[in-house]
PDB file of the backbone (N, CA, C, O) and the ligand in Angstrom, with CONECT records:
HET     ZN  A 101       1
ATOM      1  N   UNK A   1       8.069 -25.593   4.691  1.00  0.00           N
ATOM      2  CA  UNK A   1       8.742 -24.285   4.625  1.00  0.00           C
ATOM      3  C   UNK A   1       7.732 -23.178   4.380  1.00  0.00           C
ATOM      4  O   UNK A   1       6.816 -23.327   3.571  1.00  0.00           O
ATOM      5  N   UNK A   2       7.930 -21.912   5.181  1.00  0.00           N
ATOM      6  CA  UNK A   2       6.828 -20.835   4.659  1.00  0.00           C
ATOM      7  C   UNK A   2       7.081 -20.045   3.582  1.00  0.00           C
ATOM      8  O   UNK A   2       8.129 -19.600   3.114  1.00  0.00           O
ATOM      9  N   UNK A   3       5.784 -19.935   3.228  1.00  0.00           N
ATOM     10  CA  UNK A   3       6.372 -19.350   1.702  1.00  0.00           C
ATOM     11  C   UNK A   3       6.552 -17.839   3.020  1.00  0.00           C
ATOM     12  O   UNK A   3       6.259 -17.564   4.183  1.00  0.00           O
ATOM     13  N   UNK A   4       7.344 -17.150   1.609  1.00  0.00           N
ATOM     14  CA  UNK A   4       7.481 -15.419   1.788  1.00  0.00           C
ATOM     15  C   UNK A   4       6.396 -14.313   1.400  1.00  0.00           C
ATOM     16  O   UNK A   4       6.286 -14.284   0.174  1.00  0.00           O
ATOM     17  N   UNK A   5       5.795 -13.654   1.853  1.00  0.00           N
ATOM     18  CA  UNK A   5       4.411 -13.450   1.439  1.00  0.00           C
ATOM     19  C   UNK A   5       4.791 -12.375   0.983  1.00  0.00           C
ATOM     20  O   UNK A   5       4.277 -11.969  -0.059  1.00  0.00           O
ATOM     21  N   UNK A   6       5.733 -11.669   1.601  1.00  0.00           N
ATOM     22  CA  UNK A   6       6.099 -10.198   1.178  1.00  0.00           C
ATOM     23  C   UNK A   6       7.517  -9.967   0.644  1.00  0.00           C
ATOM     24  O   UNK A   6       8.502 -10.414   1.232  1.00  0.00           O
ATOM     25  N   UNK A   7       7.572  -9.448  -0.184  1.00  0.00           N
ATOM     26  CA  UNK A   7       9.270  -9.424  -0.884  1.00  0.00           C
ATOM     27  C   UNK A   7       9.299  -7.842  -0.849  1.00  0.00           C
ATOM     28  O   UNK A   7       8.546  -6.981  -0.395  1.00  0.00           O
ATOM     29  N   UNK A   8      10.523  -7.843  -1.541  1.00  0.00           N
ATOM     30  CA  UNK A   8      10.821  -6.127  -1.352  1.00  0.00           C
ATOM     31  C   UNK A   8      10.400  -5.479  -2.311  1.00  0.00           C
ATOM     32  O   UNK A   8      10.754  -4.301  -2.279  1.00  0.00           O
ATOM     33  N   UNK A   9       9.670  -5.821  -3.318  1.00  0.00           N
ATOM     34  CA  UNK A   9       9.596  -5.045  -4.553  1.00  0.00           C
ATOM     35  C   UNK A   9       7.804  -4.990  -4.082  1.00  0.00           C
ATOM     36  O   UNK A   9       7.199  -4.170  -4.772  1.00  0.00           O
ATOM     37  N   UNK A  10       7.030  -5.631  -3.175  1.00  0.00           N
ATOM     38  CA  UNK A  10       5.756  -5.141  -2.960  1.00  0.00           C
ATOM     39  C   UNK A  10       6.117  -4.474  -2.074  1.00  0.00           C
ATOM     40  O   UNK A  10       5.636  -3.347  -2.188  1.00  0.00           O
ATOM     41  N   UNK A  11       6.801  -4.590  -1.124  1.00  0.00           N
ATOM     42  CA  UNK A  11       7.022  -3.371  -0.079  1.00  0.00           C
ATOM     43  C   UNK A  11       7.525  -2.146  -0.315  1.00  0.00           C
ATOM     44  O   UNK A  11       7.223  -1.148   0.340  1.00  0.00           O
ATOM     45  N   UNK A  12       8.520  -2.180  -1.506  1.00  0.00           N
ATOM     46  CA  UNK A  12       8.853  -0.524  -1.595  1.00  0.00           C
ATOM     47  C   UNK A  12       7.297  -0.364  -2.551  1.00  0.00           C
ATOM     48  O   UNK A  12       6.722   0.713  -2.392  1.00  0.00           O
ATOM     49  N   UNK A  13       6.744  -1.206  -3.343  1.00  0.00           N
ATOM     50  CA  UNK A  13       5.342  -0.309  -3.980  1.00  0.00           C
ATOM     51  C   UNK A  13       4.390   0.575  -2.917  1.00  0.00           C
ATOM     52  O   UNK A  13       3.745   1.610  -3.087  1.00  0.00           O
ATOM     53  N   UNK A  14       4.590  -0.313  -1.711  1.00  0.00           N
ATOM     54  CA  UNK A  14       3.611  -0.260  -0.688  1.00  0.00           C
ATOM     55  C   UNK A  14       4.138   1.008   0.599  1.00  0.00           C
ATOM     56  O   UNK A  14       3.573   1.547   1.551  1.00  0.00           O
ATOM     57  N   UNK A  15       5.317   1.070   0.071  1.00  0.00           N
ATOM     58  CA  UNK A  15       6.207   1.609   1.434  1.00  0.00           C
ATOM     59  C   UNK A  15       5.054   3.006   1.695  1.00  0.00           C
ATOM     60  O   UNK A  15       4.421   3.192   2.735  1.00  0.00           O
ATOM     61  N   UNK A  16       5.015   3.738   0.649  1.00  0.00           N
ATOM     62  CA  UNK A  16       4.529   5.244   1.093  1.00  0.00           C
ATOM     63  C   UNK A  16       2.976   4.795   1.164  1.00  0.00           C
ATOM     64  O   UNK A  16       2.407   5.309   2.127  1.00  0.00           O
ATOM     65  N   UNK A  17       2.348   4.153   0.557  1.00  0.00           N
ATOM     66  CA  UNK A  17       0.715   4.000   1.694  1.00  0.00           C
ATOM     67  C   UNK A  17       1.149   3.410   3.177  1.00  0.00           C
ATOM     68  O   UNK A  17       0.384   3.802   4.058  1.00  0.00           O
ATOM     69  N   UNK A  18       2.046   2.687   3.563  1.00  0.00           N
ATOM     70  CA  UNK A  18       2.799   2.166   4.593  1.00  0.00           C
ATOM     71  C   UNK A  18       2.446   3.451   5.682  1.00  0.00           C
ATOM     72  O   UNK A  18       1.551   3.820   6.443  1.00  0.00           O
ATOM     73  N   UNK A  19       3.658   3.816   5.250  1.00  0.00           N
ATOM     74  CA  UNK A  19       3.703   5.342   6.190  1.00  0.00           C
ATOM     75  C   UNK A  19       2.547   6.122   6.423  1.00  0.00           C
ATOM     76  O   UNK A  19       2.476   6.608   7.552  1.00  0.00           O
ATOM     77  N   UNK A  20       1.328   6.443   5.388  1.00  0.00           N
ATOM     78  CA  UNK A  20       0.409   7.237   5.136  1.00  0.00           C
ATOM     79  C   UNK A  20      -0.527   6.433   6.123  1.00  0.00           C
ATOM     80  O   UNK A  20      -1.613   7.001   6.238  1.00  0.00           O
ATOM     81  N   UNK A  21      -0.418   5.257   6.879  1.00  0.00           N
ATOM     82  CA  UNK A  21      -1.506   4.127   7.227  1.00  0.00           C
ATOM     83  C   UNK A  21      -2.469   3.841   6.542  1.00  0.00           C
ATOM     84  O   UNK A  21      -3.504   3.479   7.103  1.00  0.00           O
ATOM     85  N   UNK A  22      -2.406   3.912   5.364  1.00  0.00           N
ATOM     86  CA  UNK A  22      -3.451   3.549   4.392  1.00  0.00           C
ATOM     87  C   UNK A  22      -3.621   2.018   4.254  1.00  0.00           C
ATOM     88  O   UNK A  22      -4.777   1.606   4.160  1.00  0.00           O
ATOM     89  N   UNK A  23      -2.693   1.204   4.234  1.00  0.00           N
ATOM     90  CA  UNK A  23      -3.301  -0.224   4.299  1.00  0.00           C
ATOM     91  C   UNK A  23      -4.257  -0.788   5.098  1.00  0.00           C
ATOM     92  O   UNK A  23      -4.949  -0.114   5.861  1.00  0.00           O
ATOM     93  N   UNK A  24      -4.357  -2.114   4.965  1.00  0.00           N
ATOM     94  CA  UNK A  24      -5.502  -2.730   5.818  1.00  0.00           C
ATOM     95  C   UNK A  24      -4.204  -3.696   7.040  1.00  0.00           C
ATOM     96  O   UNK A  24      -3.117  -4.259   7.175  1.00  0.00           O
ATOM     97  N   UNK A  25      -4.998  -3.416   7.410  1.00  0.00           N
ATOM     98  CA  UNK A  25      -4.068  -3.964   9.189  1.00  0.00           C
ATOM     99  C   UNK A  25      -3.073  -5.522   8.874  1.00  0.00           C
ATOM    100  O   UNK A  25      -1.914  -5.559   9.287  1.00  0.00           O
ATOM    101  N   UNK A  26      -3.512  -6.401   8.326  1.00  0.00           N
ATOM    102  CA  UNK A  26      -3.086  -7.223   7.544  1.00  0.00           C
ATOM    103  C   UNK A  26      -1.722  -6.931   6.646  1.00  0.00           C
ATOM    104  O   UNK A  26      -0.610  -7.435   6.799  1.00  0.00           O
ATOM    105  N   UNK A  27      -2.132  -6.010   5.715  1.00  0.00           N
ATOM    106  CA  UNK A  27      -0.757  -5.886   4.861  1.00  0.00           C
ATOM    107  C   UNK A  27      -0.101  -4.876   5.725  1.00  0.00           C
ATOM    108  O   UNK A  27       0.863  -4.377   5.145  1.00  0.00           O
ATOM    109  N   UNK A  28      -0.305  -4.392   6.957  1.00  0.00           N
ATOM    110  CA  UNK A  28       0.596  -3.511   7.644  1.00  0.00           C
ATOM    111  C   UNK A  28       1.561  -4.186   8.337  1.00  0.00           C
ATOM    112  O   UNK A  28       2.697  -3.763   8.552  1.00  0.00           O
ATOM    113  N   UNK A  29       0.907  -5.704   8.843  1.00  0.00           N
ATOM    114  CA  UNK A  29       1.622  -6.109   9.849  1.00  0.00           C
ATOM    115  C   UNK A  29       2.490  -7.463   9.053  1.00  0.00           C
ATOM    116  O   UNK A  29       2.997  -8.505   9.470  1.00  0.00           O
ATOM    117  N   UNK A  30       2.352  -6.841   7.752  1.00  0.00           N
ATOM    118  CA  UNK A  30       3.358  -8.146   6.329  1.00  0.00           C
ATOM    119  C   UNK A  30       4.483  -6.931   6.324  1.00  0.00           C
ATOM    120  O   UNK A  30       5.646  -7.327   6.392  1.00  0.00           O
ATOM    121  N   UNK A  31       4.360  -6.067   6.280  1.00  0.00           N
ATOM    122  CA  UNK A  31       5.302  -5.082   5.668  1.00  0.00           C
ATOM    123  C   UNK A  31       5.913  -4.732   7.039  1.00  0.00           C
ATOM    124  O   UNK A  31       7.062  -4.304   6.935  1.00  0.00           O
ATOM    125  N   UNK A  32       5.569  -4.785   7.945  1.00  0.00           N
ATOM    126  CA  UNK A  32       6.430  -4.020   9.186  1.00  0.00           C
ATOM    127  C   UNK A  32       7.531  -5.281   9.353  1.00  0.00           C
ATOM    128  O   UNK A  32       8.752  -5.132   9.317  1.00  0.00           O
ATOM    129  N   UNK A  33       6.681  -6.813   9.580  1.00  0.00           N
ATOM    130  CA  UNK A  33       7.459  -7.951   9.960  1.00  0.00           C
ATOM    131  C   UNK A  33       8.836  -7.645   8.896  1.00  0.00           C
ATOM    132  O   UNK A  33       9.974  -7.403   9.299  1.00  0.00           O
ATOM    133  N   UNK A  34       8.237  -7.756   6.882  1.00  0.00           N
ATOM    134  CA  UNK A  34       9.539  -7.292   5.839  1.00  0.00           C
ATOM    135  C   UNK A  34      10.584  -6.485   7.152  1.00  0.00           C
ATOM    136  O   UNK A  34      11.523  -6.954   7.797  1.00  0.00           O
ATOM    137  N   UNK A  35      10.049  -5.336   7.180  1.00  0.00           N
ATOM    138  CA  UNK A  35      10.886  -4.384   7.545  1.00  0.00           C
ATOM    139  C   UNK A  35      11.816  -4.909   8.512  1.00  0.00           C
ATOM    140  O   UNK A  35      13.036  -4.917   8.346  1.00  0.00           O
ATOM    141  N   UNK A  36      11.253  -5.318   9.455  1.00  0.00           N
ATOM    142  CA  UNK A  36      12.374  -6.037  10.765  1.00  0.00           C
ATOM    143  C   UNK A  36      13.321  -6.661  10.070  1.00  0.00           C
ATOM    144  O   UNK A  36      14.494  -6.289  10.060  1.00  0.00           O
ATOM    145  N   UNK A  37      12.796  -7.835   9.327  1.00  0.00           N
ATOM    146  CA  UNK A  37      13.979  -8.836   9.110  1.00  0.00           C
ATOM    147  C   UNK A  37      14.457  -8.442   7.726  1.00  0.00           C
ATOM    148  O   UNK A  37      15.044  -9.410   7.240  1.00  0.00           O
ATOM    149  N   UNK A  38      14.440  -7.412   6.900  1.00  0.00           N
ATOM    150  CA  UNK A  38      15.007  -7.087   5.913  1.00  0.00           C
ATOM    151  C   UNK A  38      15.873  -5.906   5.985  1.00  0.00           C
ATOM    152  O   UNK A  38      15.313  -4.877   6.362  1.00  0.00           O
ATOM    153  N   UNK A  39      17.042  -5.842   5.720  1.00  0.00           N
ATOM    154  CA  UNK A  39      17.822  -4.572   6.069  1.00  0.00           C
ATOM    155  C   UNK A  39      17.258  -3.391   5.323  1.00  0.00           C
ATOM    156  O   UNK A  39      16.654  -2.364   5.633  1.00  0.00           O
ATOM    157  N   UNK A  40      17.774  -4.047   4.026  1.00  0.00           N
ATOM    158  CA  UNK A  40      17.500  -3.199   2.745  1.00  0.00           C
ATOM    159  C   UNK A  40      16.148  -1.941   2.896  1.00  0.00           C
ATOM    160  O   UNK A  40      16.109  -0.738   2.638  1.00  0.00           O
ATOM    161  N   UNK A  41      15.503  -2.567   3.243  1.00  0.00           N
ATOM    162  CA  UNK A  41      14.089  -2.057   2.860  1.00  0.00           C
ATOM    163  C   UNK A  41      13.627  -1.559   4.292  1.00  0.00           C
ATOM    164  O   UNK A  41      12.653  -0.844   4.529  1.00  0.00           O
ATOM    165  N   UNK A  42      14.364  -1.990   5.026  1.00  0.00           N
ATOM    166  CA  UNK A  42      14.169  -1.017   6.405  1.00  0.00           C
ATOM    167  C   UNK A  42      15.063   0.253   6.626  1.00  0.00           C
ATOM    168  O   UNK A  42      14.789   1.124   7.452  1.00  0.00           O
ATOM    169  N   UNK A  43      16.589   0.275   5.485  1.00  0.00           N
ATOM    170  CA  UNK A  43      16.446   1.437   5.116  1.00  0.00           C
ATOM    171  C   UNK A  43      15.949   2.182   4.251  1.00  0.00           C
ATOM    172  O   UNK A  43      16.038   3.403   4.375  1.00  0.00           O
ATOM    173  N   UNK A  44      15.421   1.700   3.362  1.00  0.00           N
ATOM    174  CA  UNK A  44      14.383   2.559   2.348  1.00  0.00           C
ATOM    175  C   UNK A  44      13.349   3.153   3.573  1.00  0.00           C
ATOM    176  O   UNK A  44      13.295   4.362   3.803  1.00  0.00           O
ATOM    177  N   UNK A  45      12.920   2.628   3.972  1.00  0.00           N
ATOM    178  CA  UNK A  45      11.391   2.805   5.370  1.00  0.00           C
ATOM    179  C   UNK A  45      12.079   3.740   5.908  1.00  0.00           C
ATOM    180  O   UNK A  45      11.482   4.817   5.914  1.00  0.00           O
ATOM    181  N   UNK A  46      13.605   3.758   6.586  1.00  0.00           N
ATOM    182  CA  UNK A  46      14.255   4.716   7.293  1.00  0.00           C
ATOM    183  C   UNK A  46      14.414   6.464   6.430  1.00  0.00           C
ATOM    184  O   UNK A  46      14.396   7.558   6.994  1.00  0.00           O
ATOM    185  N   UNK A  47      14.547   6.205   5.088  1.00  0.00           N
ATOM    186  CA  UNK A  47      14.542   7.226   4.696  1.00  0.00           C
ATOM    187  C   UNK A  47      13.579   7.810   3.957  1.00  0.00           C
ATOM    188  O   UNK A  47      13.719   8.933   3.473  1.00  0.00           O
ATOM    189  N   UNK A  48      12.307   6.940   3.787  1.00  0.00           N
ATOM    190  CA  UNK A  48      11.174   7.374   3.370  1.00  0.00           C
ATOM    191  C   UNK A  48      10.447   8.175   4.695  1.00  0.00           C
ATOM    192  O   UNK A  48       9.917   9.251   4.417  1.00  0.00           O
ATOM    193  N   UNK A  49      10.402   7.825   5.785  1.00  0.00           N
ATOM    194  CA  UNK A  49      10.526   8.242   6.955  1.00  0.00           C
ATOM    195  C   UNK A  49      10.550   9.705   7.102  1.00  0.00           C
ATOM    196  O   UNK A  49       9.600  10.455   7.329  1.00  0.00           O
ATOM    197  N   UNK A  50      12.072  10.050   6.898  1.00  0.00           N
ATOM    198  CA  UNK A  50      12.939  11.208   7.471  1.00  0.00           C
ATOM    199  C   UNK A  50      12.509  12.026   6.525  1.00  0.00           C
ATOM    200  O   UNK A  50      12.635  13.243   6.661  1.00  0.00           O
ATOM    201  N   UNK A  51      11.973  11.507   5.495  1.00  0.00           N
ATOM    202  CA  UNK A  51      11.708  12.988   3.809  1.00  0.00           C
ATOM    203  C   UNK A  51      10.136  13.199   4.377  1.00  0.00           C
ATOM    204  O   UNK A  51       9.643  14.325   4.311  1.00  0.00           O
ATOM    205  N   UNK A  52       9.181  11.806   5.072  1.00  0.00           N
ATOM    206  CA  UNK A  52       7.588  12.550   5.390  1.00  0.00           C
ATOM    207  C   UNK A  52       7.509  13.196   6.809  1.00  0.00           C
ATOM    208  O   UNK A  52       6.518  13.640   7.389  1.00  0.00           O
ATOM    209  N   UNK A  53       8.942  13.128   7.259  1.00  0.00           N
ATOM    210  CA  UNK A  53       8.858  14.065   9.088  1.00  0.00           C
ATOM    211  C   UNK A  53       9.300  14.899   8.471  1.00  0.00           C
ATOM    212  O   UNK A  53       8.427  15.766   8.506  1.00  0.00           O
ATOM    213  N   UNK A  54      10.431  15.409   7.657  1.00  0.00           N
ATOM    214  CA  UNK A  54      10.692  16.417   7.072  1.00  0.00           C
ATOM    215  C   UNK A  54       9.906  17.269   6.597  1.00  0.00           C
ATOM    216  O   UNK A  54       9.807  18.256   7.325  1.00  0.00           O
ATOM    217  N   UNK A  55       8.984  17.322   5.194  1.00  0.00           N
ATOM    218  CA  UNK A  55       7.860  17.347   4.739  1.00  0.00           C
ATOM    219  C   UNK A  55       6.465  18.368   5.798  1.00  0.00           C
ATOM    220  O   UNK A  55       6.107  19.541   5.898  1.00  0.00           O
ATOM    221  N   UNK A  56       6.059  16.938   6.432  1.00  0.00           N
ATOM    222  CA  UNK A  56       5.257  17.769   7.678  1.00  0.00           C
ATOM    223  C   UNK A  56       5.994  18.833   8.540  1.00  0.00           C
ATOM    224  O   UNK A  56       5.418  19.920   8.589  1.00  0.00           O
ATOM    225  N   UNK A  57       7.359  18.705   9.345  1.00  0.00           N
ATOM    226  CA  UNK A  57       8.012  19.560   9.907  1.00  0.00           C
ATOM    227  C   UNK A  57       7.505  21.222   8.831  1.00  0.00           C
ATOM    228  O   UNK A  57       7.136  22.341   9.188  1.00  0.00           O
ATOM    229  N   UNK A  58       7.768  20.523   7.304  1.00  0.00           N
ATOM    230  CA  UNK A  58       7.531  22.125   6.415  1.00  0.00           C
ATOM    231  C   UNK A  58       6.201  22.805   6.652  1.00  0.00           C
ATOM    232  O   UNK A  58       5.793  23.837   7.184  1.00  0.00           O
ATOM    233  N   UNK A  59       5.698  21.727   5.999  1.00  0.00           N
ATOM    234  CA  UNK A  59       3.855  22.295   6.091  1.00  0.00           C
ATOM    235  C   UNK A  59       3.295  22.622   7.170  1.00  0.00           C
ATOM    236  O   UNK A  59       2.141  23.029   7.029  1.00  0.00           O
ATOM    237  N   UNK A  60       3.748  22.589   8.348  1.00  0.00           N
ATOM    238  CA  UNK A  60       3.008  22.742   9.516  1.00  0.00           C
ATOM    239  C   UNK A  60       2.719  24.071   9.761  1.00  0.00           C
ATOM    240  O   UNK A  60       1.660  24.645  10.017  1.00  0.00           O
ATOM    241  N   UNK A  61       3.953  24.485   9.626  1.00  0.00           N
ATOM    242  CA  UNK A  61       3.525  26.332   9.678  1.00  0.00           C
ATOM    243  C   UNK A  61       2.924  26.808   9.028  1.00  0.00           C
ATOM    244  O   UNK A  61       2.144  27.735   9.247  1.00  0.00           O
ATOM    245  N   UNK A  62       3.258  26.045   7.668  1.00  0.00           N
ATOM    246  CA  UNK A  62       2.162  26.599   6.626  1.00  0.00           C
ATOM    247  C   UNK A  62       0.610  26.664   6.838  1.00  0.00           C
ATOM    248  O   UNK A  62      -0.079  27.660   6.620  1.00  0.00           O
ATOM    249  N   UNK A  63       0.181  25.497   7.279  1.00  0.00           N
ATOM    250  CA  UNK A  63      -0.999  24.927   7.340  1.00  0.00           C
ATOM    251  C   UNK A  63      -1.703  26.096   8.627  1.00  0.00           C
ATOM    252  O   UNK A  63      -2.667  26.778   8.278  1.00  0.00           O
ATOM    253  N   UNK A  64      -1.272  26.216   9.759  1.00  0.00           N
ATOM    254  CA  UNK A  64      -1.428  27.173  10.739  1.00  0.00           C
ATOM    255  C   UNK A  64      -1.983  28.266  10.545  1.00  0.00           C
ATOM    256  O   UNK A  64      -3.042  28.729  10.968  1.00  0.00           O
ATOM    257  N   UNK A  65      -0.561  28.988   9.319  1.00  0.00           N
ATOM    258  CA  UNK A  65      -0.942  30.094   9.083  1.00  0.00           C
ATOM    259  C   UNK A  65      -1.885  30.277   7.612  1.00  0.00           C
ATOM    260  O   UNK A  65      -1.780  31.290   6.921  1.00  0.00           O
ATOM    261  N   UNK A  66      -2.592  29.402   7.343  1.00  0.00           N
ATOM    262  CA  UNK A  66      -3.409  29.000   6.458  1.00  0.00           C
ATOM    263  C   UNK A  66      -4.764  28.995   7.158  1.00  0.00           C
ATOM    264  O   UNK A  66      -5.867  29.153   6.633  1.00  0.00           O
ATOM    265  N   UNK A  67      -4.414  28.740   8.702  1.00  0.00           N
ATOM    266  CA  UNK A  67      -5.737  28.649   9.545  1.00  0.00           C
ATOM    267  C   UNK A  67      -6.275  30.018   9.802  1.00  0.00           C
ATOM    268  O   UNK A  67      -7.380  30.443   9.464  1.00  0.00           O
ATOM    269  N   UNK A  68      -5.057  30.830  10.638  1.00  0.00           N
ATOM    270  CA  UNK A  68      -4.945  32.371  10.652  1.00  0.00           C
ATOM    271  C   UNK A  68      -5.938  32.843   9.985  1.00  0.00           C
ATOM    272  O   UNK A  68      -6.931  33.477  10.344  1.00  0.00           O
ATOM    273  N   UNK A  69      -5.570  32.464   8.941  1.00  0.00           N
ATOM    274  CA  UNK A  69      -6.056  33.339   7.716  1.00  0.00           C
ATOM    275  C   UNK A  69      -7.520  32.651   7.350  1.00  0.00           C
ATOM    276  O   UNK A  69      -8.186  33.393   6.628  1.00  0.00           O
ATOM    277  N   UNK A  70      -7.883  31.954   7.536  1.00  0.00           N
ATOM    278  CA  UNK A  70      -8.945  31.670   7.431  1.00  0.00           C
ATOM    279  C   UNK A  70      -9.618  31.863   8.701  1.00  0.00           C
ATOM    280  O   UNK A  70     -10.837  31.764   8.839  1.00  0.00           O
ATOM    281  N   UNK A  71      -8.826  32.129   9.592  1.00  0.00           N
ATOM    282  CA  UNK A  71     -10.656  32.686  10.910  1.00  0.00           C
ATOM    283  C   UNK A  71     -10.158  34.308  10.870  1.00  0.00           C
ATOM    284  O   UNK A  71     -11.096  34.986  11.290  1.00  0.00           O
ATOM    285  N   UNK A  72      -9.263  34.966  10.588  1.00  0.00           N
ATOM    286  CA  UNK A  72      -9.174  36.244  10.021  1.00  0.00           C
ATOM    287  C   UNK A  72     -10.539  36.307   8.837  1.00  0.00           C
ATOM    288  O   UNK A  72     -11.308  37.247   9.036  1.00  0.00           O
ATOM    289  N   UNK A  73     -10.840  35.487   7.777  1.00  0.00           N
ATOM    290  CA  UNK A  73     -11.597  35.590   6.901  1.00  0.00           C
ATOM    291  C   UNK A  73     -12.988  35.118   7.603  1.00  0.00           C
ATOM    292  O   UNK A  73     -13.976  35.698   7.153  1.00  0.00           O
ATOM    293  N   UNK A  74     -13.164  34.431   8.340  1.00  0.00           N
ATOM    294  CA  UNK A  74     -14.256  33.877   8.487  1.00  0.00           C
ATOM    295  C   UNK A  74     -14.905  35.176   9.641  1.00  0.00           C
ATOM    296  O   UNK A  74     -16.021  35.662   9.457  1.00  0.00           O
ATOM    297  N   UNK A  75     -13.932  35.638  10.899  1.00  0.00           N
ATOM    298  CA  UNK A  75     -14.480  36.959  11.757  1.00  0.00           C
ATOM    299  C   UNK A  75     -14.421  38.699  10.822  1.00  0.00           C
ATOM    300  O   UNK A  75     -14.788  39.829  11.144  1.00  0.00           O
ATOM    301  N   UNK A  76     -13.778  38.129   9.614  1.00  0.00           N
ATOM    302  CA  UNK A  76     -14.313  39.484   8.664  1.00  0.00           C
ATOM    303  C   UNK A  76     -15.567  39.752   8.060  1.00  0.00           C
ATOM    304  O   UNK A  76     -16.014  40.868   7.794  1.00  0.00           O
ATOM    305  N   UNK A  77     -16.142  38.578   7.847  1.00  0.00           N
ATOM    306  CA  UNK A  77     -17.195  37.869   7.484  1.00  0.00           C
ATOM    307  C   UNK A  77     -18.201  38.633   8.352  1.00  0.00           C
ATOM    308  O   UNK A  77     -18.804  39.683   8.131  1.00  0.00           O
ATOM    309  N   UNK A  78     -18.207  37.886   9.301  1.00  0.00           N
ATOM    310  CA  UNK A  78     -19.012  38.067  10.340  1.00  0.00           C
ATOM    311  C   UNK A  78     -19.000  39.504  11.068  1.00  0.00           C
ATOM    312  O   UNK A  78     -19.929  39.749  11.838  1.00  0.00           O
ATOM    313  N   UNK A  79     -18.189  40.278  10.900  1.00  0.00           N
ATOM    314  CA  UNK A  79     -18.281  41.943  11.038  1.00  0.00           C
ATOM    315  C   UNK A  79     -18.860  42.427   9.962  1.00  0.00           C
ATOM    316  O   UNK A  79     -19.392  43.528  10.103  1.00  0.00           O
ATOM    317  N   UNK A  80     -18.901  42.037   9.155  1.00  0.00           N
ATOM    318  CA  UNK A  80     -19.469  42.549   7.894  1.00  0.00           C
ATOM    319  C   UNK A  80     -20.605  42.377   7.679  1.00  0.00           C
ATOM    320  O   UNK A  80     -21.053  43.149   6.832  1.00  0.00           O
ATOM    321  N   UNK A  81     -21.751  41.223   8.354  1.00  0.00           N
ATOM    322  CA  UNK A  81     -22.723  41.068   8.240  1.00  0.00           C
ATOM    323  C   UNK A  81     -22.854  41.545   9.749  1.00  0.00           C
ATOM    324  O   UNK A  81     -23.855  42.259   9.823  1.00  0.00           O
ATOM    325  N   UNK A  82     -22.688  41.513  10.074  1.00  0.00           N
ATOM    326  CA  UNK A  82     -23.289  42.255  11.915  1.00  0.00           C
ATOM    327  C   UNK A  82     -22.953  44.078  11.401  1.00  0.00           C
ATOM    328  O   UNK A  82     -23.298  44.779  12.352  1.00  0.00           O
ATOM    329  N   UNK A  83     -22.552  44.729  10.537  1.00  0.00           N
ATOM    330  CA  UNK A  83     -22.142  46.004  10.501  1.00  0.00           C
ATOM    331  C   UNK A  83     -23.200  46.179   9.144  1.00  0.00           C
ATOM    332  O   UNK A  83     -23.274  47.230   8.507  1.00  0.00           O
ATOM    333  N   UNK A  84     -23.740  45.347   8.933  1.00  0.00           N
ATOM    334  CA  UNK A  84     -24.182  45.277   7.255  1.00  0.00           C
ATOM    335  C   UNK A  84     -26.111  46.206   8.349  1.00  0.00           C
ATOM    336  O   UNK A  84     -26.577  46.081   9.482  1.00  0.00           O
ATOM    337  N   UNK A  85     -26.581  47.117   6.905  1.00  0.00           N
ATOM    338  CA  UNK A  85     -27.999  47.399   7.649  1.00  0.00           C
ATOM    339  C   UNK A  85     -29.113  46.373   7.694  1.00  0.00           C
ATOM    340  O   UNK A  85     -30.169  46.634   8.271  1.00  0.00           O
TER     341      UNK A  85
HETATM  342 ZN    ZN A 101      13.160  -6.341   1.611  1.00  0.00          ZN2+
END
């Protein structure tokens, strides 16, 4: 009989490096198999999911206009030393 290598209580520890791809290819492909054949914890995955597309969906604009603003700062810069004597 095979043992169970992965149960649900290492997989929800693991769930959000999961998502982040932070594991090693190995414990990715223990936790995805969990996920298939475990309901439970493939909806935890389902809604851990929808809160880090959510999440990014937020920050994205943010991050953008974080860029803006930093080549706004970086070509102020650079007028300032090209205008400088
Ligand atoms: Zn499970």
């Amino acid at each position: 009989m095979a043992t169970k290598k992965t149960n649900c209580r290492e997989v929800a520890r693991r769930l959000q490096s999961y998502l982040d791809g932070e594991l090693d290819s190995d414990r990715m492909e223990q936790i995805k198999a969990h996920l298939d054949a475990c309901v439970d914890c493939g909806l935890e995955y389902d809604v851990f999911a929808a809160i880090k597309t959510d999440l990014s969906a937020l920050t994205a604009p943010a991050e953008s206009d974080a860029l803006a603003r930093l080549r706004e700062f970086s070509s102020r810069i650079s007028e300032e030393a090209n205008s400088a004597p």
